[in-house]
C-alpha atoms as one frame of an Amber mdcrd trajectory, in Angstrom:
protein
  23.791  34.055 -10.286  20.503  33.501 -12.326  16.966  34.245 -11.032  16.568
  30.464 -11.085  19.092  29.972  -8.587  17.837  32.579  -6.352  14.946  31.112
  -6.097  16.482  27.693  -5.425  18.337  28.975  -2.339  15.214  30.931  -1.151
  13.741  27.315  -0.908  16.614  25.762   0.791  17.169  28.556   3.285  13.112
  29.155   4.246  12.491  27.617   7.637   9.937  24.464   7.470   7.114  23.831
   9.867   8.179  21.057  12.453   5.514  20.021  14.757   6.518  19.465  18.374
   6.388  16.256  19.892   4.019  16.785  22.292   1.231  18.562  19.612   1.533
  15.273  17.286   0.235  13.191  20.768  -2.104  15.938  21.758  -3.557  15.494
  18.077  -3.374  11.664  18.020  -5.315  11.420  21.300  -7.918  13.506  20.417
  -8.613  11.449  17.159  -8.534   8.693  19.221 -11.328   9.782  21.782 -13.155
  10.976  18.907 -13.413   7.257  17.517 -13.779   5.682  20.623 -16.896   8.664
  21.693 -18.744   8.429  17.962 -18.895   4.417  17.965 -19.647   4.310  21.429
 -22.706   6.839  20.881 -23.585   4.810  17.775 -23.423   1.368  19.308 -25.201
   2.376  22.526 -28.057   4.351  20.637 -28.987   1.032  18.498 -27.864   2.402
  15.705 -25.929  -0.038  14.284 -26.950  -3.608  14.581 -25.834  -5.515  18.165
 -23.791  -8.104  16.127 -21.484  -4.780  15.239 -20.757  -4.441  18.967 -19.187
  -7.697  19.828 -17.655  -7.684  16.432 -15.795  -4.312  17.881 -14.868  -6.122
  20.791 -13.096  -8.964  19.145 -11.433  -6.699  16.933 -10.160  -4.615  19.210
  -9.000  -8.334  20.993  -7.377  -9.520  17.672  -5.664  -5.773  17.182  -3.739
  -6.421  20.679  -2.730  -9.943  19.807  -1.050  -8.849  16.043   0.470  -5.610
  17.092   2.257  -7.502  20.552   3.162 -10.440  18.060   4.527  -7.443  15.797
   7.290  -6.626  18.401   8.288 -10.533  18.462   8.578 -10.602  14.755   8.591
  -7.155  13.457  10.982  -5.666  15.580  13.001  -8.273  16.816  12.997 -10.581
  13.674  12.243 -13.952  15.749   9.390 -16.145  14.349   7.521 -17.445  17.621
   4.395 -20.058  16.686   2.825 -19.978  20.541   1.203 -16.602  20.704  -1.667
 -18.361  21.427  -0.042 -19.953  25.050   0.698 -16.596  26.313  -2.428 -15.554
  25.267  -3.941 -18.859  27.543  -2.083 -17.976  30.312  -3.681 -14.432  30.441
  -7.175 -15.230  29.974  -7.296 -17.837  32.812  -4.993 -15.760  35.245  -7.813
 -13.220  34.967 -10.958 -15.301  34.694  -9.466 -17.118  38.038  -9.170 -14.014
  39.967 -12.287 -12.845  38.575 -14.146 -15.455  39.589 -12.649 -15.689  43.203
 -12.802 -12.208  43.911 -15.413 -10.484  46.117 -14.152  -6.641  44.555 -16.677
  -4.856  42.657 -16.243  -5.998  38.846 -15.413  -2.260  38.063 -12.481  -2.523
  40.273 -11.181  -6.159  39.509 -11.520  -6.055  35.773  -8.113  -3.650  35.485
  -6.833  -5.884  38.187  -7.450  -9.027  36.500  -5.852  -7.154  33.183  -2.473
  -6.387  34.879  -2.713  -9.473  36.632  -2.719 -11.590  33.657   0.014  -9.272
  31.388   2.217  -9.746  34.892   1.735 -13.718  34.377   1.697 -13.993  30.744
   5.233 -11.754  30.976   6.751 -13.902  33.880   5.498 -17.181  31.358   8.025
 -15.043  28.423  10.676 -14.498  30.622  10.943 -18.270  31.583  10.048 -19.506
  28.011  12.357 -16.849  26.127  16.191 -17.551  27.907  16.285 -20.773  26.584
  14.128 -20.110  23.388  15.779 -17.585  22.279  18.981 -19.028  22.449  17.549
 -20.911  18.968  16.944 -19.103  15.167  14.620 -19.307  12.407  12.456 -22.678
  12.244  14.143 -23.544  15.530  12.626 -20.869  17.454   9.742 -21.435  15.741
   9.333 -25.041  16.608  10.015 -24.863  20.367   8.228 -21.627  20.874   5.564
 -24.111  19.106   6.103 -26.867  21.801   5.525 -24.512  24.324   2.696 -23.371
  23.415   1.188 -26.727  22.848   2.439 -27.704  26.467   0.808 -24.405  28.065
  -2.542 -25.503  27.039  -2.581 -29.199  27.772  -1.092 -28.117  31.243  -4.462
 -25.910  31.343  -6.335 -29.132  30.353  -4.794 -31.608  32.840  -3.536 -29.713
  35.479  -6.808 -30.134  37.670  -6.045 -33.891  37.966  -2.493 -33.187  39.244
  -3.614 -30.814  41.844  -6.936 -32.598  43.272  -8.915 -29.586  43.133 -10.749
 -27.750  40.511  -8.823 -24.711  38.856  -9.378 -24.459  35.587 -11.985 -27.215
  35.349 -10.298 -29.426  32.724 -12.036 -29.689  29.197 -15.175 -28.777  30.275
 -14.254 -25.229  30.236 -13.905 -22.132  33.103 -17.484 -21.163  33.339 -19.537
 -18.150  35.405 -16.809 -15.175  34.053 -17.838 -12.197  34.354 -18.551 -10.277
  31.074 -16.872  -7.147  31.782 -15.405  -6.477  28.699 -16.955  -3.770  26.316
 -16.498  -1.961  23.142 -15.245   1.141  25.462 -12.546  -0.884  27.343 -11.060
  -3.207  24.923 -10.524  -0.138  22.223  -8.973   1.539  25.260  -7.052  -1.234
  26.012  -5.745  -1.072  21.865  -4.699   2.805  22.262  -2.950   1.959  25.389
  -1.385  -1.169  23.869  -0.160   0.781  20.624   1.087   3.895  22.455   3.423
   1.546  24.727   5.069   0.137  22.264   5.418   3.180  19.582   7.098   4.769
  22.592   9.318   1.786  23.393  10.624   1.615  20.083  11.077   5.145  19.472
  13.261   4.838  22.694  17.005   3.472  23.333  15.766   0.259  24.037  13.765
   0.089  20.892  16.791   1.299  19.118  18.852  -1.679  20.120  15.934  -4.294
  19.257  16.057  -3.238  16.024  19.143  -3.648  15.664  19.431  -7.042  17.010
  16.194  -7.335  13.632  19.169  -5.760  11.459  22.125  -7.632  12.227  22.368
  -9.770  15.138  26.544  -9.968  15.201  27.127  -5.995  14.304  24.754  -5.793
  17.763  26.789  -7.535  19.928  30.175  -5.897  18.446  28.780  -2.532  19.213
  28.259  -3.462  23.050  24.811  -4.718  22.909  23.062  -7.575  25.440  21.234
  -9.499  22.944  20.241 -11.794  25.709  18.479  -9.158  27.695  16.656  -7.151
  25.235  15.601 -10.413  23.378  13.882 -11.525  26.344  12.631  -8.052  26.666
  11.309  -7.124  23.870   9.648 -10.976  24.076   8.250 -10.910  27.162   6.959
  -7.295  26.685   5.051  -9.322  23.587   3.763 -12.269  25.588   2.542  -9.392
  28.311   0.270  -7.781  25.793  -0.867 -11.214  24.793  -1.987 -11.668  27.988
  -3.259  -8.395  28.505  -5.938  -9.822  25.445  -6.703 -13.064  26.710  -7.745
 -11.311  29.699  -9.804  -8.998  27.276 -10.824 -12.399  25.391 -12.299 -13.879
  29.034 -14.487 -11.119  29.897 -15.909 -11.139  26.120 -17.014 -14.830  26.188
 -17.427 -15.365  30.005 -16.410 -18.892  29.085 -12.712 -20.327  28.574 -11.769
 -23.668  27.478  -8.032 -24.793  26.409  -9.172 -25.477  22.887 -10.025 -22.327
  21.700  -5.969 -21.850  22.168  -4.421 -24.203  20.323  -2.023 -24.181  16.987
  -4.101 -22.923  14.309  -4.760 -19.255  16.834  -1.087 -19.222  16.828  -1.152
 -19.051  13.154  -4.095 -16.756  13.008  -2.461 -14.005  14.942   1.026 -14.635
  12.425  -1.055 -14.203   9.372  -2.422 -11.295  10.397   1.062  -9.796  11.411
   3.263 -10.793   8.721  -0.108  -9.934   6.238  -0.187  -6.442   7.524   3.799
  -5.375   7.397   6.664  -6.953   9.762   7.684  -3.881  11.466   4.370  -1.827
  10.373   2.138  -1.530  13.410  -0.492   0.201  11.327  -0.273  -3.030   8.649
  -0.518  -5.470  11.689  -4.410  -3.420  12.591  -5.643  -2.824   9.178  -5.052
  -6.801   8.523  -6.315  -7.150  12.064  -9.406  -5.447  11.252  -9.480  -7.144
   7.952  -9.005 -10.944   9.088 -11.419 -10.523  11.762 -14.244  -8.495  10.443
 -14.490 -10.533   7.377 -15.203 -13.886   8.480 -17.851 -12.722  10.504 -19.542
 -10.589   8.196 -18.990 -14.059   5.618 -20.285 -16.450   8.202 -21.944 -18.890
   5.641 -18.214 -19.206   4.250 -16.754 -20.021   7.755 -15.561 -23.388   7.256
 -12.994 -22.368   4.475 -11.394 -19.566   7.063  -8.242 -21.299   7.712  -8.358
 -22.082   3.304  -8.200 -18.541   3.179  -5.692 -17.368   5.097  -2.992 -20.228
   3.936  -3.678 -18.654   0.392  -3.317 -15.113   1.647  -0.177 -16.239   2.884
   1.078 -17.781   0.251   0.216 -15.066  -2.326   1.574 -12.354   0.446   4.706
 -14.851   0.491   5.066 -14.655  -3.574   3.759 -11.014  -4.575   4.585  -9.077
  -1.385   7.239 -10.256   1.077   7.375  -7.179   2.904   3.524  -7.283   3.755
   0.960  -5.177   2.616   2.316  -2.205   4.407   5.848  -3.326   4.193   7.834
  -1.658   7.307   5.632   1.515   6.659   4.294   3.233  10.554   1.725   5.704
  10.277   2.677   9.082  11.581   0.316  12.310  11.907   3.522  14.594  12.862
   4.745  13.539   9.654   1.441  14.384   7.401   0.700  17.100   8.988   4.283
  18.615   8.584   4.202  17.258   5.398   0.905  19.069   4.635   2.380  22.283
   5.782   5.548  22.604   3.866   3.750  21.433   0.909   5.725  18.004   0.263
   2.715  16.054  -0.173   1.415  18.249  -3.509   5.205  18.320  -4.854   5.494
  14.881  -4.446   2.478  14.510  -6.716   3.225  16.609  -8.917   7.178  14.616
  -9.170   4.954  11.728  -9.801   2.931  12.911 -12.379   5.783  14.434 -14.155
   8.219  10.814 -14.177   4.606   9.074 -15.406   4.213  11.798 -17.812   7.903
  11.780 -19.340   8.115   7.813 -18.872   4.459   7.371 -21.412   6.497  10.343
 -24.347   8.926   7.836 -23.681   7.321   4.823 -24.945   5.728   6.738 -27.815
């Protein structure tokens, strides 16, 4: 055996780092707080402008509403177009109990939160048995319908029950702001950890595979029905978990702030971003959001934009930006240790290297 070989099977046989589990969330969380502790010194100290504060806020809003769409299209490979509806039903299942409450706003805002993911998930339930049933543009048009129905219900619907409850057209007025750069980023860690964990579990496992091949699913002793309407409803719940988010940022709701084109604006940003990549559906999140309202003079051309984002996406990336790429700090980290990341470099510099003597 040669010295080369030795050393080959010294490689293969030395033990490489693995990071447990529970250090990679220990890490992750940390990171997190970090963020969430350095912007909320630097917003609260005047530091950065005021603008940059409710800017935050939305983002963090618009983060929720692409990575729950994510698990509707993503994971499960169903194209819903009434995001938006669930959304609806969330902010004014909040703004009504936090209007009509007498609890301290302290207390009622997480109330009003889990109050309006309970209704917005009830509203996916009913909305996904029958749905779902449907593929492709199908879904995609009746999940449309329904979302168009939810908010003329939330227009109308005071005239059917003879009493003010969501006040019509003229809007829900008097909400209380509650929501700030602190809570709705808190509200994004909390929304991504749920659903990294539910996919990384059995459930997740068979939602997938549903995405991968609905028929080979069922043969293997699957209930598609269920975890369609699971993992759909778990979607619309984290909608509404934003438009609850999205009440107590404006203090003022009115159905047409919910209508088609949001529905599109929350697609673009997940099928932008990655299908199947969380991390893709915030960075276009981030993206999509933060640049129209650092461009404000350029405001009327938003929806311009995004069609031909979508269509050069569409042509020159199909996958997304980030494809079906997830971040993961176990993996860098291990990576890091065991030196993969410098081999692969240097594997990558070598092919470019031999491919250019090639070409001369």
């Amino acid at each position: 055996m040669s010295f080369m070989d030795n050393r080959a099977n010294n490689k293969a046989n030395k033990k490489r780092f693995e990071l447990p589990v529970w250090a990679a969330y220990i890490i992750n969380l940390g990171l997190f707080i970090a963020f969430i502790s350095l912007f909320g010194v630097l917003l609260s100290s005047g530091a950065l402008p005021g603008f940059i504060t409710k800017v935050a806020m939305l983002i963090g809003i618009q983060v929720i509403l692409a990575v729950s769409l994510n698990v509707s299209t993503g994971y499960l490979g169903q194209l819903p177009l009434g995001h938006a509806g669930f959304m609806a039903v969330g902010a004014y299942a909040s703004a009504i109990f936090m209007t009509h409450t007498s609890i301290p706003a302290g207390i009622a805002f997480p109330i009003g939160i889990v109050i309006a993911a309970a209704v917005a998930g009830l509203f996916g339930v009913l909305i996904g048995i029958p749905a779902l049933r449907l593929k492709g543009d199908y879904l995609a048009i009746i999940t449309l319908g329904f979302g168009e129905i939810i908010r003329v219900v939330l227009l109308n619907i005071d005239s059917v029950l003879g009493f003010k409850l969501t006040n019509g057209a003229a809007g829900l007025q008097n909400i209380p702001k509650t929501t700030t750069f602190v809570n709705a980023w808190l509200m994004v860690g909390l929304t991504c950890f749920l659903i990294h964990t539910f996919i990384k579990s059995r459930h997740g496992r068979a939602v997938l595979s549903i995405r991968e091949n609905e028929i080979a699913a069922e043969a293997c002793g699957i209930n598609i029905t269920y975890y369609k309407t699971l993992a759909f409803s778990m979607s619309a719940a984290f909608a509404g978990a934003a438009g609850a988010l999205y009440a107590g940022y404006l203090g003022i709701l009115n159905p047409s702030s919910f209508g088609f084109m949001k529905s599109i604006e929350i697609l673009v940003m997940a099928v932008l971003g990655g299908m199947g990549s969380m991390v893709g559906s915030i960075a276009a999140a981030i993206a999509l959001t933060a640049a129209p309202e650092l461009l404000r003079a350029f405001d009327n051309y938003r929806m311009i934009a995004y069609s031909l984002l979508l269509i050069a996406t569409m042509i020159f990336k199909p996958s997304g930006l980030m494809g079906r790429y997830d971040f993961s700090m176990k993996r860098i980290i291990e990576n890091a240790i065991n030196g993969d990341i410098f081999r692969r470099i240097r594997k990558s510099r070598a092919f470019d290297k031999a491919e250019g003597e090639g070409e001369a």
